[in-house]
Each structure stands twice: as C-alpha cells, then as structure tokens.
matplotlib code that plots the C-alpha trace (Angstrom):
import matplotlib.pyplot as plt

x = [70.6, 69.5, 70.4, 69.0, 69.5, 69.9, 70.1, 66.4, 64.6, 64.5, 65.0, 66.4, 66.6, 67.4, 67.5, 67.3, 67.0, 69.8, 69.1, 66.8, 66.8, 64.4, 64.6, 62.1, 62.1, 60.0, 59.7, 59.2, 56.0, 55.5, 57.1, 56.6, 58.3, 60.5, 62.2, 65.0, 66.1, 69.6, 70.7, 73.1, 75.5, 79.0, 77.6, 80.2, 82.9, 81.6, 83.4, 82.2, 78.7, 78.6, 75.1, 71.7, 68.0, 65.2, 61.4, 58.5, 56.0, 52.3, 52.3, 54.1, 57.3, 60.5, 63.0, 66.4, 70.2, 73.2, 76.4, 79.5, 83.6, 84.6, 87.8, 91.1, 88.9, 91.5, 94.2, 93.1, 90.2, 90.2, 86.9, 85.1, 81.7, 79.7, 75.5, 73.3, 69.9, 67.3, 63.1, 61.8, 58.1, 56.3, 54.6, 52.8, 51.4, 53.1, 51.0, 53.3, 56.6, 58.8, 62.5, 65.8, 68.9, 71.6, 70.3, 66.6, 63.5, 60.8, 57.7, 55.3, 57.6, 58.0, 61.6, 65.3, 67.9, 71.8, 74.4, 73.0, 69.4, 67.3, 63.2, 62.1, 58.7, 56.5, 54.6, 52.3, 54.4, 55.0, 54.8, 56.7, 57.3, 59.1, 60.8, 61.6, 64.2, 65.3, 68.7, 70.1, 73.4, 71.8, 68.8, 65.7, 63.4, 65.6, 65.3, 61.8, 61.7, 64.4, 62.2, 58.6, 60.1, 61.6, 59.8, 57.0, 55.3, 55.4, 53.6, 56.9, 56.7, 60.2, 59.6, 59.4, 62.4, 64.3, 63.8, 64.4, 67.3, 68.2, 67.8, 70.0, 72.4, 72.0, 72.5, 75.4, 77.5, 76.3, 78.1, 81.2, 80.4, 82.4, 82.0, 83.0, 81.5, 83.1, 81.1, 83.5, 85.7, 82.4, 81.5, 85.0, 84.9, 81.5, 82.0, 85.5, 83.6, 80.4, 82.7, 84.7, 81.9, 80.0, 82.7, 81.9, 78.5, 76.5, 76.2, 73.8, 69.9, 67.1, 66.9, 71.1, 71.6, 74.9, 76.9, 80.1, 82.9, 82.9, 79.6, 77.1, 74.7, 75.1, 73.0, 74.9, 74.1, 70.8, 71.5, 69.4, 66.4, 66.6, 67.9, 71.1, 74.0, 75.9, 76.0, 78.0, 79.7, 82.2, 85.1, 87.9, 91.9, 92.1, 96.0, 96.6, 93.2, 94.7, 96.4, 92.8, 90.2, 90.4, 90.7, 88.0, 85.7, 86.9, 86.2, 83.0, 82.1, 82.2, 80.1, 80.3, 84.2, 82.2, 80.5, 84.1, 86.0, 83.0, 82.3, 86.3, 86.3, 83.0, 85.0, 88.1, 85.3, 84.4, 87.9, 90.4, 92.3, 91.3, 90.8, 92.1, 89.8, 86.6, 83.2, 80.7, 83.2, 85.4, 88.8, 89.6, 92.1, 93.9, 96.5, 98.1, 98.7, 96.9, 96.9, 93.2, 95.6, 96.6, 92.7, 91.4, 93.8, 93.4, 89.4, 89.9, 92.6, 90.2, 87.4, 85.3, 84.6, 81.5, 83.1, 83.9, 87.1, 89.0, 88.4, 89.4, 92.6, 93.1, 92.6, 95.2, 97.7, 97.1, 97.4, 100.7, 102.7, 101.3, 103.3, 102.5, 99.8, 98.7, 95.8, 96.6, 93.7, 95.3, 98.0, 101.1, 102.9, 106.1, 105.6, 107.2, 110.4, 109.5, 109.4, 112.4, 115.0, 113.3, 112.8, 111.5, 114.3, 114.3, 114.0, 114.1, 111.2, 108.5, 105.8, 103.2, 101.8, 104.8, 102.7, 103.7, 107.1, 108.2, 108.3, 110.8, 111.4, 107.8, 106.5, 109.2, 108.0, 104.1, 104.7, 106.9, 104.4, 101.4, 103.3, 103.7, 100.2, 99.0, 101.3, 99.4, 96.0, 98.1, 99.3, 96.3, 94.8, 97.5, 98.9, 102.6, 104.2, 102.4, 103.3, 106.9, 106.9, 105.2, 107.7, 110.9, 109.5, 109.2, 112.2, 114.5, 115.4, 118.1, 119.4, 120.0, 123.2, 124.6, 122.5, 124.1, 121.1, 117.5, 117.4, 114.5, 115.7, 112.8, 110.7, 108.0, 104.4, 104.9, 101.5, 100.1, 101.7, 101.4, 99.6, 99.8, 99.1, 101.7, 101.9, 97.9, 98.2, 100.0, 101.7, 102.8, 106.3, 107.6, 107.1, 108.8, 111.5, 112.3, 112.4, 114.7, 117.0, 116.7, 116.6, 117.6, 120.8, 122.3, 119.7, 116.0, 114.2, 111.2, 108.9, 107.4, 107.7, 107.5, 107.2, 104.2, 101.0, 99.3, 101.6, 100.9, 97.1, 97.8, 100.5, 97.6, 100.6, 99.9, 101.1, 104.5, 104.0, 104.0, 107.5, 108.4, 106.7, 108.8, 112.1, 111.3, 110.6, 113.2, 115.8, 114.4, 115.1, 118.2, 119.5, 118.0, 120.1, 123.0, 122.3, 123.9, 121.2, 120.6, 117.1, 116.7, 114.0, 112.7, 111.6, 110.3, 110.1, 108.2, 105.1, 101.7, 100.4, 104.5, 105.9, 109.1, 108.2, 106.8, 110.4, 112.4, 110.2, 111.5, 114.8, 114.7, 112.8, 114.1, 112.9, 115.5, 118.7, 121.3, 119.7, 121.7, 119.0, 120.6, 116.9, 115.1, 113.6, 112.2, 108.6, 108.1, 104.7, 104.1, 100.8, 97.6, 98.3, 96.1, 99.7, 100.1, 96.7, 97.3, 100.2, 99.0, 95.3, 96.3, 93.5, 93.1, 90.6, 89.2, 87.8, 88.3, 89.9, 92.8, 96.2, 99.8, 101.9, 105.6, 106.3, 109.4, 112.7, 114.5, 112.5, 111.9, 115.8, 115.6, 112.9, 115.3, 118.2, 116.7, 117.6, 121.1, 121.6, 123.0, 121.4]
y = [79.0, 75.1, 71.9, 68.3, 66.5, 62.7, 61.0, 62.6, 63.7, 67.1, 70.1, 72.9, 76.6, 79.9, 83.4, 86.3, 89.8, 91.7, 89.6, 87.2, 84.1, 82.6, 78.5, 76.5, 72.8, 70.2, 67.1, 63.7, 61.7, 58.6, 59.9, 62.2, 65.5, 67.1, 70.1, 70.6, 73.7, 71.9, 75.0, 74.1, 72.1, 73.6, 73.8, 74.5, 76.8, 78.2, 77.8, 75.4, 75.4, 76.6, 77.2, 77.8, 77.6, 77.1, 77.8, 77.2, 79.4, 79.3, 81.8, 78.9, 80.8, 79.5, 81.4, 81.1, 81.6, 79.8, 81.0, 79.8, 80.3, 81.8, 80.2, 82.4, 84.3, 81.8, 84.0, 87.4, 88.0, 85.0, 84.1, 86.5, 84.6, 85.3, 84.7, 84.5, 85.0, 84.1, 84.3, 82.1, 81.6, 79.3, 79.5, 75.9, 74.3, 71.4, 68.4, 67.8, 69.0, 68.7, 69.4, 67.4, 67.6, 65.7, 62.2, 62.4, 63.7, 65.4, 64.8, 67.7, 69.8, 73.4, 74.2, 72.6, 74.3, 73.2, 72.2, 70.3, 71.4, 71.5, 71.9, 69.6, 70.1, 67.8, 68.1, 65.8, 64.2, 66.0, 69.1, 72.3, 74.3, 77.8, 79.2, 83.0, 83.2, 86.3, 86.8, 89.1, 89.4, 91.3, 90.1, 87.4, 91.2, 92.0, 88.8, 88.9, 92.7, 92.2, 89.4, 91.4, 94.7, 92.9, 90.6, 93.2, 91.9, 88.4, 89.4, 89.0, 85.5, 83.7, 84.6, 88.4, 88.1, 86.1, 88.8, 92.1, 90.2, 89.5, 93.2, 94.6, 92.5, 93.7, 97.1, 96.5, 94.5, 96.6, 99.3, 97.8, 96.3, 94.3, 94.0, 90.8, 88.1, 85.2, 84.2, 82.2, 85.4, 87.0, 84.9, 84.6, 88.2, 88.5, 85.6, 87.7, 91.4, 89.0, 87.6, 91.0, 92.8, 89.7, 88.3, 90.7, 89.6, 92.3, 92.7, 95.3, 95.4, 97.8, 99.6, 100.0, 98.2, 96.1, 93.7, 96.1, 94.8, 93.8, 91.8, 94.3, 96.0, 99.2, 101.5, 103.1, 107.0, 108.2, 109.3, 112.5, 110.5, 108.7, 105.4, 104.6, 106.3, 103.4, 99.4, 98.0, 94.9, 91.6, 91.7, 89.6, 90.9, 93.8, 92.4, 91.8, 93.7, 97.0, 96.1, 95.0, 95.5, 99.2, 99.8, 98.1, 99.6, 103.0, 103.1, 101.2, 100.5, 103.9, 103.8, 99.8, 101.5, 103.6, 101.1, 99.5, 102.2, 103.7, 99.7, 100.2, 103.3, 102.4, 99.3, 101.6, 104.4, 101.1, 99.4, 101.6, 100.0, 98.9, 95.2, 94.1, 91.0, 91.1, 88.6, 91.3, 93.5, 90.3, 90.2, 87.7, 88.6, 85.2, 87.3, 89.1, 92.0, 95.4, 97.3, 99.7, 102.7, 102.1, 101.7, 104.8, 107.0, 105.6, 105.9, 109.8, 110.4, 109.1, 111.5, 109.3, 111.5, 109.7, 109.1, 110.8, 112.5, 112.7, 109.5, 108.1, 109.5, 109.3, 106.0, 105.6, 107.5, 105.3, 101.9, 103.4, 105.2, 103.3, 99.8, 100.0, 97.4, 96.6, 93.4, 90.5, 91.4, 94.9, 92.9, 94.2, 93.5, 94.3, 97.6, 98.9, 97.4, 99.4, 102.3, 102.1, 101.1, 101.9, 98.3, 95.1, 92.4, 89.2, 86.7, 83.2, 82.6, 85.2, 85.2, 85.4, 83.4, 83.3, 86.4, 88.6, 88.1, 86.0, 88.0, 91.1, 91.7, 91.9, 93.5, 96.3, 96.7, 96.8, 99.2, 101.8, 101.7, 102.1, 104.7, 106.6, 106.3, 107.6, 110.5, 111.9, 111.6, 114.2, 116.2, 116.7, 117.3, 120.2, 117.9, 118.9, 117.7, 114.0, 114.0, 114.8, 112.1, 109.5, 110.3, 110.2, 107.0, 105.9, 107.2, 105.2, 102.6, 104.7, 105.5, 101.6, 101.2, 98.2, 99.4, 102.2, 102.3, 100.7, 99.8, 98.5, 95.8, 94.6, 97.1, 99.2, 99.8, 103.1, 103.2, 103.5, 107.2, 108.4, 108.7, 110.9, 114.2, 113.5, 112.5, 111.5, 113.7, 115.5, 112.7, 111.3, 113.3, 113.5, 109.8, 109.3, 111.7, 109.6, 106.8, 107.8, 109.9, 107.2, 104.1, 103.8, 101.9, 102.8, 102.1, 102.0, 98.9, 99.5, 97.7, 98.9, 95.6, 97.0, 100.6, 99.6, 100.2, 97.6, 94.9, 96.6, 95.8, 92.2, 92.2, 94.6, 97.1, 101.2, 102.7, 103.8, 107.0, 106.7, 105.5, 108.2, 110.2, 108.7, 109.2, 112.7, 112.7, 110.8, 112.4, 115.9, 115.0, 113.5, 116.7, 118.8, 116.9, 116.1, 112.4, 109.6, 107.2, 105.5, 103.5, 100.1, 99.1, 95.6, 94.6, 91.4, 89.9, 87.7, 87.9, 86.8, 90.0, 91.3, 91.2, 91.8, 95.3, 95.9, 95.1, 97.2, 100.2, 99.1, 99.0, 102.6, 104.5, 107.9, 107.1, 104.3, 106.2, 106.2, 102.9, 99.7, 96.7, 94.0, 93.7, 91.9, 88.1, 86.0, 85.1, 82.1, 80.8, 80.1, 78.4, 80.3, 83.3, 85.2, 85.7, 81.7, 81.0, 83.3, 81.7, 78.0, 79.3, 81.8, 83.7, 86.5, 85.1, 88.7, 89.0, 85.8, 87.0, 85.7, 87.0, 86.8, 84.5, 83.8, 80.3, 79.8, 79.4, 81.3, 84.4, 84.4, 84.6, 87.2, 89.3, 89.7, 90.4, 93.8, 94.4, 94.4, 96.7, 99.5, 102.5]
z = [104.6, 104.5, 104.9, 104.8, 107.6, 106.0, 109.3, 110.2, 107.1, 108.5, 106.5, 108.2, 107.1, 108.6, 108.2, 110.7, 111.3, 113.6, 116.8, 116.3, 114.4, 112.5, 112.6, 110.3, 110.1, 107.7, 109.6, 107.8, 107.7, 110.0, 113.4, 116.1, 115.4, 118.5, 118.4, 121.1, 123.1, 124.0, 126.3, 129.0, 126.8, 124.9, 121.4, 118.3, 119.4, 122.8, 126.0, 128.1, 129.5, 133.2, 134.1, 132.0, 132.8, 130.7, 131.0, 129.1, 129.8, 129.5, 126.4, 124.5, 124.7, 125.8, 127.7, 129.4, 129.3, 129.4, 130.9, 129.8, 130.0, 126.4, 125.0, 126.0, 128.6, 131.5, 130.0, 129.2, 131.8, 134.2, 135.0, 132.8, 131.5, 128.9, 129.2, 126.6, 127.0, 124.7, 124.0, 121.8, 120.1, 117.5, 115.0, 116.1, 119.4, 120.2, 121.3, 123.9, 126.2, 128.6, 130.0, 130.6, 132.3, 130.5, 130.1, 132.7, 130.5, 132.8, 130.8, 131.4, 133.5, 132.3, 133.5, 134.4, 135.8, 135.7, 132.9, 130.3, 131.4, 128.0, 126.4, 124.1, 122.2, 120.5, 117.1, 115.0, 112.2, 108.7, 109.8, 109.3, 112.3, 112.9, 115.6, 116.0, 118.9, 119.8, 121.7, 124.2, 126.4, 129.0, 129.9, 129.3, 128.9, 126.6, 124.4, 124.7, 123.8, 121.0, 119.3, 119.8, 118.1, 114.8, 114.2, 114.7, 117.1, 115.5, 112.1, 109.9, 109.0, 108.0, 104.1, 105.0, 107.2, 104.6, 102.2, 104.2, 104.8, 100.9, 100.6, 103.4, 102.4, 98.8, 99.8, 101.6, 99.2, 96.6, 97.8, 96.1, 92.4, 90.6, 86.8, 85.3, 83.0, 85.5, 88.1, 89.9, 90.5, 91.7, 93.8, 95.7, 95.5, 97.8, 99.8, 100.9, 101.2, 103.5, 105.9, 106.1, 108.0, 109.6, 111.7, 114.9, 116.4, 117.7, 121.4, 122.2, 122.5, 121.0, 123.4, 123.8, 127.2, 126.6, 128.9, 130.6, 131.4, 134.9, 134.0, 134.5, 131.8, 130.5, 128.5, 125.0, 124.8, 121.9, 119.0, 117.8, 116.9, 120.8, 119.1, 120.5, 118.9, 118.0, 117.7, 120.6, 118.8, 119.4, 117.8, 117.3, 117.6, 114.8, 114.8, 111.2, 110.2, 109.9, 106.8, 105.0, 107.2, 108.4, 104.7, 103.6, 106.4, 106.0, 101.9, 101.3, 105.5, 107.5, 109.2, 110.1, 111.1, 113.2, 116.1, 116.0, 117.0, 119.3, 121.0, 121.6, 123.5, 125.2, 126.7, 127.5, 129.1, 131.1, 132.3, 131.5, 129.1, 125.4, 124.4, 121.4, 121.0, 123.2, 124.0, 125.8, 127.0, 128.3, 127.0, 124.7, 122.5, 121.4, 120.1, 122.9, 121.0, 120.3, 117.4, 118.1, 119.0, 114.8, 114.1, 116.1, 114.4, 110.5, 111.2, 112.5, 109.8, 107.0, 108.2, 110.6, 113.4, 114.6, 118.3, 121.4, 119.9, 122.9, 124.7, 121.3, 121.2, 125.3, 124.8, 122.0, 122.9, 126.3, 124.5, 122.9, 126.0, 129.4, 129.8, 133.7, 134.8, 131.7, 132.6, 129.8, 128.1, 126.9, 125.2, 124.7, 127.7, 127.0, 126.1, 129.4, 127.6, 124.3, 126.1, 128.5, 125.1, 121.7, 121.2, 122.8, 123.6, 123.0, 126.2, 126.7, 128.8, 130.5, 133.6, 131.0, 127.9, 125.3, 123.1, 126.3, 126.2, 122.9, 119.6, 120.3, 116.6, 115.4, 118.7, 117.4, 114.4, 115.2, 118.9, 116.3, 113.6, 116.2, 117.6, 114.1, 113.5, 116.5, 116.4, 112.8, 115.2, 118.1, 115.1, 113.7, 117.0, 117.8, 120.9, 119.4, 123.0, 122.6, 118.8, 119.5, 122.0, 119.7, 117.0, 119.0, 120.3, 116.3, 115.6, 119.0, 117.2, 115.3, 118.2, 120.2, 120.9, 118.7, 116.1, 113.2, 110.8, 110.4, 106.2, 103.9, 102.4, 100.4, 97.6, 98.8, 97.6, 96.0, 94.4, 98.2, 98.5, 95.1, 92.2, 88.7, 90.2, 93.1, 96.9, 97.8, 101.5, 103.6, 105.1, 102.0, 101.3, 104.7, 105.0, 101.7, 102.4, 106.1, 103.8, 101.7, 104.0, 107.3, 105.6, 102.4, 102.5, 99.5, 96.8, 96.9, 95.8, 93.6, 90.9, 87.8, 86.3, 82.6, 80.9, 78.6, 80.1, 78.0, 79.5, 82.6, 82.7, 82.3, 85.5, 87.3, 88.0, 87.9, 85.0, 84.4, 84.6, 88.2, 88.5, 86.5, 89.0, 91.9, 89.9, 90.2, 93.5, 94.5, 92.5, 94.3, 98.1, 97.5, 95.3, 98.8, 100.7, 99.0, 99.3, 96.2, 97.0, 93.6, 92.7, 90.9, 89.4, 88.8, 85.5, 84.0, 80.4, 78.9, 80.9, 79.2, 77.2, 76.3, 73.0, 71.1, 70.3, 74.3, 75.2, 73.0, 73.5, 77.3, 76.6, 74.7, 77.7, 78.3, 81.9, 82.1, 81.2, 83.6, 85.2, 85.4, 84.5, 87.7, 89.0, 86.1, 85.5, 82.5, 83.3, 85.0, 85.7, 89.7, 91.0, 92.1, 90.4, 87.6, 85.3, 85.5, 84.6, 81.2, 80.3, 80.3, 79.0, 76.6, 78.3, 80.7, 83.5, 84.0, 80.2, 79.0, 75.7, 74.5, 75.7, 73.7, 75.0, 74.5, 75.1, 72.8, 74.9, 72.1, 71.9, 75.6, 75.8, 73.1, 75.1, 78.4, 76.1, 75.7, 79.4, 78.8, 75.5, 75.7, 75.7]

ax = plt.figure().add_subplot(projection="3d")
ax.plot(x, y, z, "-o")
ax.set_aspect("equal")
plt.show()
C-alpha cells in the first residue's frame, strides 16, 4: 500500500511479512526528516493507551510496548489489557534522536516511560528511509526474534518482502478463480474473498509462545516438523459468520478453518469456557452471543480433523448445555433459561448488557440451531446419550406450553440439501423429512422461478430438474406417512432472458400438473440487483452479450397469462 501525505510531502508505503511490517517513507527536499515512534497514545481503533515504554538502543533499534484497554474488554473481561510489543530497525542512521512524553521532547535521551511516551528520529532531508518493525504480544524477545527470523536476519529488503507477499497472496486467492471478462465484478469479487480471511490478526510468535488468557504467555504444542502445530489467532464474534464464513473457510480455507477452531479450543483448554470474540485470549466479543459450538461441529463434519477431537467437542457440547456461571465473555447468558423451558423468554430489563437478556426470539432460534449442529458432531462421535439430549433440546420448542406447532412460513433453500443425484449427505433426508412432517403447516413454500433452464441461467437459479427432484421426494415422505401436505411453487414471468415460447413450455410442464399457479409475479426490476441491470441494459453484466428483454406492458401481461391456463 501507499499514500501521499499532501500536508508533508511524504510518501508512505507498506508491505509486510506475517508479523513484521515494513514502513518506507520518501521525505521532501528542503527540511529535516523525522520519523516518529508515537507509542503510548490510542491510535485508530485501539483502546485507550494505559502504559508503554520505548527504548532506543545503541544497535539503532527501537524497542518497547504499549499496553492498552481494548474496546468491550469493560464488559466481557473487565480489566483484561492487551500489550503490544514491538522491535524495530533501519535501514538508515539518523543524524539525530530523542524521546517525548506527550508535549516535552528529550533531545538525546534514549527512553520515556508513561502514556503518551514516544521516539522520534532524525534524517538529512530528501531521503528515503525504511523501517522493518517486528511485533509481538508476548514479549520485546519475541519482537526482536520475530523481525530477525523473516526478515532473515535483515537481508530482505522491502522490494523482496513486497513481493513474497504478492505471491502468497496470489496463491491464496488463487485457490478460488473467477472467469469473467469484467473487471469490476472481479475486483469486488477479491476484495470480498481478501477481507474474508484477513480480518483475524495473528497472535502467536515463531517460536509459538502466545498471550493466555489470564495475561500470561503460553507456548502452542510442535507440529511433526517442531514448528508449532497451529497459528494461534484474534478473532472477531463468528455470530453471523457461520452462514458465509465457515463455508467459505471450509471449501477453499481448511486449513485457515483449522487455527480457528484449534485458537478456540486452545482458549477454552485455558479458561474453561469458549470466547466468541477475543484480543489475545481477552474476551471481547461485542456481540454477546456464541455460535463456535455451530463452527467446531460444521469444521469436524466437513472433514477437518486438524484439532484435539475431544476438547473440541467437550468444549461444544459445553458452550451448548452449561448455562451455570457462564463469565460475559462466553456470551449467551440466558442459556440457563434455554435449557430450563425449550426457549429463552422475553424480559423487560436484565442485570447484564441488553445482548444478555434482550433478544428471546432470535436467541431461540440460534441456541436450537447450535444445539442441532452440535448433536451431528455427538452422532458422529457415537455419544448417542449427548446426541439424544442435544436433539430433544432442538426439538422443546414443540413441546412449550402455549405453543401447538413451530411452521416455516417463508421458502427454503432447497438447492442446499439436494442436487440431481439426490440428498448431498446423510443428514440431508432426515432433516428434510422433520421439515416436512414438524413444520410444514399445510403447504411447503418453494422457488424454482421458471422450468426453462436457459431462463434459469439468467435468474442464477439450479435447474429445474431439481424441483422435480424435490416433488419426488416430497411426495415420498408424505405418501410414508400419510401426510396431505401440498407444495407451491413460485414462478415469475417476464424476467430478462424469457420469451413467449419459455412461458408456454412453462405452462405445459408435466412437472406442474396438479399444481395451482397462486405463487407467481410479472418481473419487476428492483435496484442493486444483476436481473435489474439486464432489463434496463439489455445486457447480462456476467458476459456482456445481449439478453431478450420484454418491456411491452401487453406481452408482459400476455407472458403471466400462461400461469393461469388450464392445463
């Protein structure tokens, strides 16, 4: 990265290996350069500074740490810090130095100690000086041992570092590829798949010492080849991720998935609980949920076994059945309440922040799902008491009192269970069976959108074959159990890419006999969508060839008549 600093004249660039970062600036002609260690002070989105040191040593090095109060820490970890430790060479000598502490400048003097204590060195004008600073949160040794072994001993200059780094990063993206001729949708594409596995700093040193969680340092255990086993990471709450994230990570990231999970049950080996949401082992969720009992179980049901098996699960099945003195940090306060009724209930006011005691429906829904998931890890484990216990627990809210039946009442995803050749695993059918049988109202909600495959490409639906495919098994469980549940099918007409003829070979689907069309709609073009941008381009974005479009009121009316003839 770079940036010109207009104020200064400075340019400023960076790049970096794993823990150390490489900072190069171009001064201006005509003035003094200074480059400034500004340690004890907040900077961006830290917590606020409550100690740091600095020290410039004979060697030309500059060393030190600042410790400091991480945002949310006063609610899920109360006086949990975080320090930072750092080790820092040039590439220049400075002409001259010095410290400060807030607004006094020690000229000459080698170290300050306090908030707002800060280094400052001096340079001859127009020149371009680097600094490699490696970081730590253990210990200055480790800074300084972190910097010496990748920057290799100081012989890889900022252009080597910037392209090693070009080329991991290469690798990594690469591992998903994306053919298109637009660049745009690329590069929104990448940006997305970046910031999916950059967003949890790394924690741990070389040599796998890592901050624990009652502020002491820890060592992770060697791999095979004596290099620690895993990565021991930050990470924000997962709440939310397991819908996009743990997918992503498991397909294309496994291994990424891997020091997650393993960082996870390293912090529950170390407090007892997990974190959802941690700085250095601190807890810091933010959230005040947890959803890592979901995330342990969908990385050991997707074949990552790269972790202590039964911590993992101990710690799971833990986060899902213990609601006695959970710490805030854990989240999920209320599962006590989960447990005791089969759901959480709503109150008016709690002792804790309001994500401890303020959202009984979706706490519900999330402590039943995590509960379901964790019961495929016991299943698959053999633990058929702790699966029967996770399932009932799934199953309770059937059973409140006040409550006859728990319904979908929007569609579901169908593609996510099934494909051509059937259900996609062994969990597949008996969920869809449950579905049908427990919560299925009366009819089940589903949408092909249109029968034509060609029209299908353009709405970036499956094919219709795989409806066809659910009829069957749909039609199957309830003829087994002697169930009249019906399905409808949502259908639309006039989308960009469907003609005349696409909607009377619609309306004369065998697959559609017997189906009364009350769940259809006549295209109509809605901002930020792909569909919207065909119908006012007359081009699909993805190729940019043009796409049929039926603009005409008259033979738009004409296309969504074909819903209603009779077959």
């Amino acid at each position: 990265y770079s940036v010109w600093l207009d104020d200064y004249g400075i340019k400023a660039e960076v790049t970096a290996t794993k823990r150390v970062a490489y900072q190069r600036f171009t001064f201006p002609e005509g003035e003094e350069a200074h480059l400034l260690f500004d340690i004890g002070d907040r900077q961006g989105e830290s917590g606020p500074a409550m100690d740091s040191e600095v020290i410039i040593r004979e060697d030309g090095t500059v060393e030190g740490w600042v410790r400091t109060l991480p945002t949310y820490s006063d609610k899920y970890q109360d006086g949990a810090t975080v320090t930072m430790y750092f080790s820092a060479d040039m590439d220049k000598e400075p002409s001259s130095l010095g410290t400060f502490l807030r607004e006094k400048v020690f000229k000459d003097a080698r170290s300050a100690k306090g908030v707002g204590a800060g280094a400052f060195l001096s340079f001859p004008a127009g020149e371009t000086v680097t600094a490699r600073v490696g970081l730590s949160y253990t210990s200055v040794e480790n800074a300084r041992l972190n910097r010496e072994i990748e920057t290799e001993g100081g012989s890889l200059d900022f252009y080597g570092a910037r392209s090693r780094s070009e080329e991991i990063w290469e690798s990594y993206l690469g591992r998903i590829r994306v053919k298109t001729p637009s660049v745009e949708d690329k590069t929104k594409f990448y940006t997305g798949l970046y910031h999916a596995v950059l967003g949890r700093g790394l924690a741990s040193d070389v040599n796998g010492d890592y901050p624990t969680h009652d502020g002491g340092i820890g060592r992770l255990p060697s791999g095979p080849d004596g290099t620690p086993a895993f990565s021991f990471i930050n990470t924000d709450g997962i709440w939310g991720g397991q819908w996009n994230l743990s997918q992503v990570w498991a397909l294309a990231y496994p291994d990424y998935y891997s020091d997650f999970v393993n960082t996870h049950i390293q912090v529950y080996k170390d407090s007892g609980w997990l974190g959802d949401g941690i700085a250095c082992s601190r807890y810091v969720s933010g959230v005040g949920t947890n959803q890592l009992g979901n995330a342990i179980a969908a990385a050991y049901m997707r074949g990552i076994r790269t972790f202590d098996i039964e911590a993992g699960y101990e710690a799971a099945r833990k986060n899902e059945l213990d609601g006695e003195n959970r710490p805030m940090g854990a989240g999920k306060m209320d599962t006590d309440q989960f447990l005791e009724r089969g759901y959480v209930p709503h109150k008016d006011s709690g002792p804790w922040p309001d994500e401890g005691w303020m959202f009984s429906a979706s706490h519900t829904l999330e402590y039943c799902f995590g509960a379901y998931a964790v019961a495929q890890m016991a299943r698959e484990l053999g633990k058929a008491e702790d699966y029967n216990r996770l399932m009932e627990l799934y199953r309770r809210i059937d059973a409140t009192p006040g409550i006859r039946h728990s319904y979908i009442g929007s569609g579901i995803r169908y593609d996510l269970f099934l494909d051509e050749n059937g259900f996609v695993d062994e969990t597949s059918r008996p969920y869809f069976k449950t579905l049908v049988l427990d919560h299925t109202s009366g009819r089940l909600k589903v949408a092909p959108e249109h029968t034509e495959d060609r029209v299908l490409q353009y709405l970036g639906k499956p094919s219709f074959g795989l409806f066809e495919r659910l009829r069957l098994e749909f039609d199957k469980i309830c003829r087994e159990n002697g169930r009249r549940t019906g399905i409808v099918p949502y259908f639309i007409s006039s989308h960009p890419g469907c003609t005349m003829r696409d909607m009377e070979n619609l309306s004369r689907h065998p697959a559609l006999r017997g189906i009364f069309m009350d769940q259809v709609q006549d295209f109509t073009p809605t901002p930020m969508t792909t569909s919207s941008v065909m119908f006012y381009t007359g081009l699909d974005p993805r190729t940019m060839r043009p796409v049929f479009v039926e603009r005409d009121p008259e033979r738009k009316k004409r296309q969504k008549s074909f819903f209603f003839r009779k077959k």
